[in-house]
C-alpha positions as CSV (number, residue, x, y, z in Angstrom):
1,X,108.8,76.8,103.4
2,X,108.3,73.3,101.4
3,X,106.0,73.9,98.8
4,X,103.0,71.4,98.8
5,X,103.3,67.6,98.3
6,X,102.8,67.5,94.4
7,X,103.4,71.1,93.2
8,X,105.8,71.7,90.6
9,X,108.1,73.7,93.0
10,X,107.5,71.0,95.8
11,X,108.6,68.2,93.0
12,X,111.7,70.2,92.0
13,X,113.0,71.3,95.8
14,X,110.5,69.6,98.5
15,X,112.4,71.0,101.3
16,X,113.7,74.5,102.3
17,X,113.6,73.6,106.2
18,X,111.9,76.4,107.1
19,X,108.6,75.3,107.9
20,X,107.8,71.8,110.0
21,X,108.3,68.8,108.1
22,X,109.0,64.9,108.9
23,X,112.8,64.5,109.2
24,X,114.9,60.9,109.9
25,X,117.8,61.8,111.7
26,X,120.7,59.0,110.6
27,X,122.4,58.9,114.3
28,X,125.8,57.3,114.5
29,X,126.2,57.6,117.8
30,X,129.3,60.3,117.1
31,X,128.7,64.3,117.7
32,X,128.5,65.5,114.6
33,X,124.8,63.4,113.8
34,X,124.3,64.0,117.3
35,X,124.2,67.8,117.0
36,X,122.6,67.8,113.7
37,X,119.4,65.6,114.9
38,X,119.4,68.5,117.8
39,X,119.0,71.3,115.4
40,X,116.5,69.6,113.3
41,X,114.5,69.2,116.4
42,X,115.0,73.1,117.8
43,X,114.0,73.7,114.1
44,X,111.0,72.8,114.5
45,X,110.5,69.6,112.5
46,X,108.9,66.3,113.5
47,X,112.2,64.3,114.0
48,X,112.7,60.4,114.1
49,X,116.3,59.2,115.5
50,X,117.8,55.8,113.7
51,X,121.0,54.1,114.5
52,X,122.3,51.5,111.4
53,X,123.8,48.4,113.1
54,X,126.4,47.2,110.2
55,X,128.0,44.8,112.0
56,X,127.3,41.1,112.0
57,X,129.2,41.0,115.4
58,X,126.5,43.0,117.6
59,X,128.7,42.3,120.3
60,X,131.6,44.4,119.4
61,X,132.5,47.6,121.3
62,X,134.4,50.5,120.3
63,X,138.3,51.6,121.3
64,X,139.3,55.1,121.7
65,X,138.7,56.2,117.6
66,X,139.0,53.1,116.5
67,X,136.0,51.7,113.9
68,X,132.3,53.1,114.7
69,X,128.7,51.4,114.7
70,X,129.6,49.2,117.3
71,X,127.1,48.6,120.6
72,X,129.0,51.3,122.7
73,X,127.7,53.8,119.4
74,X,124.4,52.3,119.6
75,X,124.1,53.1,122.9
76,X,125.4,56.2,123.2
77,X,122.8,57.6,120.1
78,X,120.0,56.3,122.1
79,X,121.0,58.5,125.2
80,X,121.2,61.6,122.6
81,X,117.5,60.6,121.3
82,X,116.4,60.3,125.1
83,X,117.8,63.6,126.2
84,X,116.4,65.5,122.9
85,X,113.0,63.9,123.4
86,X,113.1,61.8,120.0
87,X,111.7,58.2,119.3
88,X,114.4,56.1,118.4
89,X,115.5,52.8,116.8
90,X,118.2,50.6,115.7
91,X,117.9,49.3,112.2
92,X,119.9,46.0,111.2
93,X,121.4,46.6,108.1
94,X,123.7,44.1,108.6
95,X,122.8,41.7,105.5
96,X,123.2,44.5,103.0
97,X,126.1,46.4,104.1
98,X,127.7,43.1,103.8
99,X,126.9,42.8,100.0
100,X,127.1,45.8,99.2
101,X,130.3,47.5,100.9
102,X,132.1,44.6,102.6
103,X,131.8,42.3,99.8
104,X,132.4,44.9,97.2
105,X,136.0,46.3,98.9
106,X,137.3,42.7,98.7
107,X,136.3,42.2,95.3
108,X,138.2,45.3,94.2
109,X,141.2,44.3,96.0
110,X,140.9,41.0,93.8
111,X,140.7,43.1,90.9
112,X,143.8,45.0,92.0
113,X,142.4,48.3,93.3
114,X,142.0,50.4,96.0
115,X,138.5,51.2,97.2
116,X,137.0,53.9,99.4
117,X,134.5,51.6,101.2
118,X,133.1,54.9,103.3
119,X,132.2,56.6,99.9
120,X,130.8,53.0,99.2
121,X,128.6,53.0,102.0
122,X,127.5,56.3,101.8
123,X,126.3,55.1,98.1
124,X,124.5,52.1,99.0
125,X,123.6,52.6,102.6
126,X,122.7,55.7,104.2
127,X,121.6,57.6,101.1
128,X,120.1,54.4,98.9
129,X,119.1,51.8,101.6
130,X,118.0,54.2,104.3
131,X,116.4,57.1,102.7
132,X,114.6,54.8,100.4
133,X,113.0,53.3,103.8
134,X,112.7,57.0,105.2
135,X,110.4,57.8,101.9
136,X,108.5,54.9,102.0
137,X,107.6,55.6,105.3
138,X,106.9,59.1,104.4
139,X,109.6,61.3,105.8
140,X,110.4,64.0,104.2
141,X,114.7,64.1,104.2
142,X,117.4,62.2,106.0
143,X,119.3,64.5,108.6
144,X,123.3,63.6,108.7
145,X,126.0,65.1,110.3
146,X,128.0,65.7,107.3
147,X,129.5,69.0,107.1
148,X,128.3,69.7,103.1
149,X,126.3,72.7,101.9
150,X,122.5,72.8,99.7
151,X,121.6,75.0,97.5
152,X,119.3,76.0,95.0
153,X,120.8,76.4,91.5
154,X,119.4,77.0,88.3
155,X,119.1,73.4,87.5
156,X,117.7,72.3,90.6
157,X,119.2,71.6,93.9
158,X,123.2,71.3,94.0
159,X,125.6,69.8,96.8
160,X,128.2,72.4,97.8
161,X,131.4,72.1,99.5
162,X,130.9,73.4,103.9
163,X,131.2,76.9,104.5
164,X,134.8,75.1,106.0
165,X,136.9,73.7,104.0
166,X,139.1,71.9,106.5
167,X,135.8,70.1,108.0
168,X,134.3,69.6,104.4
169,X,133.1,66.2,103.2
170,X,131.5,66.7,100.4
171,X,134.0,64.4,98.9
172,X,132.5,61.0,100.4
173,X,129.0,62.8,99.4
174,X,130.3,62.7,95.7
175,X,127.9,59.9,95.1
176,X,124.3,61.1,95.6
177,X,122.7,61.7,92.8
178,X,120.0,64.6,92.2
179,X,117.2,62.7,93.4
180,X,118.8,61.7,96.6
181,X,119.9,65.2,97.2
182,X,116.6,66.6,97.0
183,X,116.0,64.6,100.5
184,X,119.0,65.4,102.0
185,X,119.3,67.7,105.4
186,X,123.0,68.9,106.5
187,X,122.2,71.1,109.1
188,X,126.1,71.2,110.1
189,X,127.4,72.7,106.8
190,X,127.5,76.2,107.8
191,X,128.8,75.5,110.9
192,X,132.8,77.0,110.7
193,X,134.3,74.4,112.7
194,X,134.5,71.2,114.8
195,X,135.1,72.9,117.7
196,X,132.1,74.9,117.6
197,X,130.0,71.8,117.2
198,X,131.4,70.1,120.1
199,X,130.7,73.1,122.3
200,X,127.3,73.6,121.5
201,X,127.3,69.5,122.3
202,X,128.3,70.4,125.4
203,X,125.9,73.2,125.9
204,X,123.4,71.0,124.7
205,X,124.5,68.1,128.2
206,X,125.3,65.7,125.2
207,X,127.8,63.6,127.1
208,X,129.7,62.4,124.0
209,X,131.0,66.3,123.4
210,X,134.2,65.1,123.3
211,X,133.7,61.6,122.1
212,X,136.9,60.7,119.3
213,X,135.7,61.1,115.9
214,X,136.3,57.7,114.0
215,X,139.1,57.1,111.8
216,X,139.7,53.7,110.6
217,X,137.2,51.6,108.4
218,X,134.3,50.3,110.5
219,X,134.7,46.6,109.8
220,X,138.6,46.6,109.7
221,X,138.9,48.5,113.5
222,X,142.3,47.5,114.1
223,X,143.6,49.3,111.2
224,X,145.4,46.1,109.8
225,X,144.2,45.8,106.3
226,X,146.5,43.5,105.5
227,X,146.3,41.1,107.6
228,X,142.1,41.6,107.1
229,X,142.7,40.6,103.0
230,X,144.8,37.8,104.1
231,X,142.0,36.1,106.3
232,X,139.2,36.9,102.6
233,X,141.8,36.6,99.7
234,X,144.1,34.0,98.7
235,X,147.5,34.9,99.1
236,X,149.0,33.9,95.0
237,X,152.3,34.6,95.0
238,X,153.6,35.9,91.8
239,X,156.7,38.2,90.5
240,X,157.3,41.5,90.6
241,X,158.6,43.3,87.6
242,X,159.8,46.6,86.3
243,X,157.6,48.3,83.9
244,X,159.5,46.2,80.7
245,X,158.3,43.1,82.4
246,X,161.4,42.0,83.7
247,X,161.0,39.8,86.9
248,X,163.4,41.5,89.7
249,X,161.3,39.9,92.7
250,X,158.7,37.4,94.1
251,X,155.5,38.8,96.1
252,X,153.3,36.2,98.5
253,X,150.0,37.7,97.8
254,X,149.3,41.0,95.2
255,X,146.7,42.4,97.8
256,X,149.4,43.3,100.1
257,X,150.5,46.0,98.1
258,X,149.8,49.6,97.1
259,X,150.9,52.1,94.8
260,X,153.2,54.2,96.3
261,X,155.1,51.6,98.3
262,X,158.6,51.5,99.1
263,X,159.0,49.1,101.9
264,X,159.2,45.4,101.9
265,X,159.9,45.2,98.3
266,X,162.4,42.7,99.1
267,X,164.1,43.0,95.5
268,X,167.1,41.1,94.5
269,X,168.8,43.6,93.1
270,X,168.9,47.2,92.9
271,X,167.7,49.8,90.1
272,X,170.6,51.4,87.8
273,X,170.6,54.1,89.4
274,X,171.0,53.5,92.5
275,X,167.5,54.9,93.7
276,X,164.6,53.0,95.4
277,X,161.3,51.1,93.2
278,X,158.0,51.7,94.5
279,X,154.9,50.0,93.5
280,X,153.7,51.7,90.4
281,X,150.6,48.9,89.5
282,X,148.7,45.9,90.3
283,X,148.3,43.1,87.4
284,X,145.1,41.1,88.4
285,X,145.1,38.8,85.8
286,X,148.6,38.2,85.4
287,X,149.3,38.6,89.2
288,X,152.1,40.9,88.7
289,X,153.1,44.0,91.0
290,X,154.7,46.5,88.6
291,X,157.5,48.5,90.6
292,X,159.3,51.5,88.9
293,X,161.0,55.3,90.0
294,X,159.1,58.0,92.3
295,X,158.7,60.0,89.0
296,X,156.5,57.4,87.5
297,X,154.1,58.0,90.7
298,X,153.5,61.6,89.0
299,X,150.0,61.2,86.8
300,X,149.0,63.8,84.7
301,X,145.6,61.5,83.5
302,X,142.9,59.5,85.2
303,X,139.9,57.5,83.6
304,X,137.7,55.2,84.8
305,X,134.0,54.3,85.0
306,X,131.2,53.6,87.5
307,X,130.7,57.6,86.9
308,X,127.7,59.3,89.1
309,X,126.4,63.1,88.4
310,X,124.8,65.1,91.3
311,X,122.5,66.6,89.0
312,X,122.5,68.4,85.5
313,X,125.5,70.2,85.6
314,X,124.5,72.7,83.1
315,X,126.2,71.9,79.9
316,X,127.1,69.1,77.8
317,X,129.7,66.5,79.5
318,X,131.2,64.8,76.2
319,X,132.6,68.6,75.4
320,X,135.4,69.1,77.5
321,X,135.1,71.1,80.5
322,X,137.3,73.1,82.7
323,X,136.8,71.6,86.6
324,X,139.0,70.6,89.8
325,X,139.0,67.0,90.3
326,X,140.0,65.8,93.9
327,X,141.5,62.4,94.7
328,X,141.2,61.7,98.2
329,X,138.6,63.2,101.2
330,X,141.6,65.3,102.3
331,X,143.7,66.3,98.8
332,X,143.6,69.4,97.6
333,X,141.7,69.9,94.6
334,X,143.6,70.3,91.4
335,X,142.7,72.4,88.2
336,X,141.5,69.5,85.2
337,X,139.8,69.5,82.1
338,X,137.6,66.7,81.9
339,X,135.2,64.7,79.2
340,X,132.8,61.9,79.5
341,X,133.9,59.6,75.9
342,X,132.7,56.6,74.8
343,X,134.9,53.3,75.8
344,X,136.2,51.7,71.9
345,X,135.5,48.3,71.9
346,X,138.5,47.6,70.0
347,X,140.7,49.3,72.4
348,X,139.2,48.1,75.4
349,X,141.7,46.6,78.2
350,X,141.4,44.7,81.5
351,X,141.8,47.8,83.2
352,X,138.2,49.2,81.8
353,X,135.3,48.7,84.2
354,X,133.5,45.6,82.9
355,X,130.2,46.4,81.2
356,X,130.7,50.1,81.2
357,X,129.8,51.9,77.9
358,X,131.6,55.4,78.9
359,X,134.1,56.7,80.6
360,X,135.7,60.0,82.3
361,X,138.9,60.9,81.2
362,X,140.5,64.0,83.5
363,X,143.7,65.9,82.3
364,X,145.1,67.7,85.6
365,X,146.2,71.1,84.2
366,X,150.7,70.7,84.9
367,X,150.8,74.4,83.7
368,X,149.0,75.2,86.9
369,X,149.6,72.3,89.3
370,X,151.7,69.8,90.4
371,X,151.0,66.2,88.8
372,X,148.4,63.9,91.0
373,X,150.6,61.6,93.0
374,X,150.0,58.0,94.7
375,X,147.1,57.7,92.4
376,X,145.6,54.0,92.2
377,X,142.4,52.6,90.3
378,X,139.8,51.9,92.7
379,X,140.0,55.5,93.9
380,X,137.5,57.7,93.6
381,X,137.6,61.3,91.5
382,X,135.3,63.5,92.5
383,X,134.3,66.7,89.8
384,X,134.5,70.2,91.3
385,X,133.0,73.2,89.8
386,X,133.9,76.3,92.1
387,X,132.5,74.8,95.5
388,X,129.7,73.3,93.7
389,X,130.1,68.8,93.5
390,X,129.1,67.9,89.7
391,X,130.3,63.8,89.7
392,X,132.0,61.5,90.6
393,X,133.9,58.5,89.2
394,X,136.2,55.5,90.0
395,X,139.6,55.5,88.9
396,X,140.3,53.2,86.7
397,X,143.4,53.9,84.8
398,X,146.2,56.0,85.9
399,X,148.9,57.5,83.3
400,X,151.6,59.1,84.2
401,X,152.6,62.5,83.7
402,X,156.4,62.1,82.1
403,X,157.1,58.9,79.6
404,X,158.5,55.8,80.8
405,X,162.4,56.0,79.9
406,X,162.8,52.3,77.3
407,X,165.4,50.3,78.9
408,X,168.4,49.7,76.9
């Protein structure tokens, strides 16, 4: 049970969720937070359903698993909430998600990266924005449908990959820090599959059982990123070179590309060898796409800053430390030693995060793995330990594992 409000132990861990305490239930109108807002209710606890509308187009509706928070998920989180005897409301969050996640991706795309607005708005929106409201108005925790684990560590409360793997996102959880996760309610994590979940939805008479899980990012819902940029970014055309700097092409716009593309190059001429280019880098500043061979696509190193710790991790990050660092929600984690180092000023590039006074540098261990591949800055690294979530970063510079051959 929760130890009082304003004991030591309550301070340290104020939830165990075994005894009856206020819980907001972040519903998206999708089965997952559908099923976890029923179990915190058949727990016991005093539960409050909200829906987030993001979208400054209220009006939109949903298509097959196509973008979420539209009106159709609205609506079908308030029928959950009526059927599990909850009050409920719609919060317009509109205004911030705009700023803060909308606003954001396109300014990374500027900057020539690739960012993961989901982890974004998980950041700013439903575990900053929204559980800052939930403690203000004195709930307890936040209840999501996240399939992640909690548990009680030596240092506090730690986030912990879901009892299964193949369902596990504790990699767009990566952000939270200690104090959020001490509010935090994932009563999916030990659940072993999807499955499961959707036949206890339908046990439960929740008509959106088999409702599609969402796919594409919310405010993009056709899919076409592109063509999104291109309506929020000026399309500069500039050249295209090989890693040398010699110009072998023109691009219309550097936002159209991404590291790891082969198609619609369009280059002159091509390599010595016969073999295709893909896109290797993005030059903000000089507006270049840097093209090259597959095996420069192999990193063996990543750095970068806007770094985030879940809590203490037990030992001191500026020593290096053995982990598994994991690129993308559904990569494979691969065996890394990592260190947090001071940025020199004097050696500082375009490529280092602005203002930052630190950052993580990961080795990927090739005696034990395969080099990270498609890697591109804007990314996000999150730092395994075992199961156990220490950190998180955004990628910022990406070397690759096998030196660049000089041109002769």
């Amino acid at each position: 049970a929760p130890a009082p409000r304003g004991s030591a132990e309550g301070e340290r861990n104020p939830l165990r969720y075994t005894a009856r305490v206020k819980i907001l239930a972040a519903m998206s109108g999708g089965v997952d937070s559908a099923v976890a807002a029923a179990r915190a209710v058949e727990a016991g606890h005093e539960v409050v359903g909200v829906h987030l509308a993001l979208s400054r187009m209220p009006g939109t509706v949903r298509t097959g698993s196509r973008g979420c928070c539209t009106i159709e998920d609205a609506m079908d989180a308030r029928r959950v909430a009526n059927l599990i005897d909850i009050p409920f409301y719609v919060w317009d969050f509109s205004e911030r998600f705009k700023e803060e996640v909308v606003d954001d991706f396109v300014a990374e795309y500027a900057a020539g990266r690739t960012p993961n607005p989901c982890l974004r708005c998980n950041e700013k929106i439903k575990f900053e924005a929204l559980l800052d409201k939930a403690i203000a108005l004195g709930f307890d925790a936040v209840a999501t449908g996240h399939y992640a684990t909690l548990v009680d560590g030596p240092h506090g409360r730690e986030l912990h990959r879901a009892s299964a793997w193949a369902k596990d996102q504790s990699y767009v959880l990566g952000v939270l820090t200690a104090e959020q996760i001490a509010h935090c309610y994932f009563p999916l994590g030990d659940t072993p599959s999807k499955e499961l979940v959707r036949e206890e939805a339908e046990r439960r008479g929740l008509q959106i059982a088999r409702k599609p899980d969402s796919h594409d990012i919310c405010f993009i819902p056709d899919g076409d990123t592109r063509g999104w940029l291109s309506e929020h970014l000026d399309r500069t055309p500039g050249d295209i070179v090989d890693e040398a700097g010699e110009v072998l092409g023109r691009h219309d716009g550097a936002h159209g590309y991404t590291v790891g593309q082969r198609r619609g190059l369009q280059l002159g001429r091509p390599a010595a060898d016969g073999n295709p280019r893909y896109v290797l880098s993005i030059r903000p500043v000089s507006n270049q796409v840097v093209v090259g061979s597959k095996d420069r696509l192999a990193i063996g190193r990543i750095a970068g800053g806007r770094i985030s710790w879940t809590g203490d991790p037990g030992f001191d990050p500026e020593t290096p430390f053995s982990c598994e660092v994991q690129i993308r929600a559904h990569a494979d984690p691969v065996p890394a030693t990592a260190r947090l180092v001071p940025i020199d000023e004097a050696e500082r590039t375009e490529q280092h995060r602005a203002g930052a006074s630190h950052e993580l540098v990961v080795d990927v261990d090739l005696d034990r793995t395969e080099p990270l591949s498609g890697v591109a800055p804007g990314q996000s690294a999150v730092l395994y330990l075992g199961t156990r979530v220490l950190g998180q970063f955004t990628i910022d510079r990406a070397e690759a594992a096998s030196p660049a051959v000089p041109r002769s």
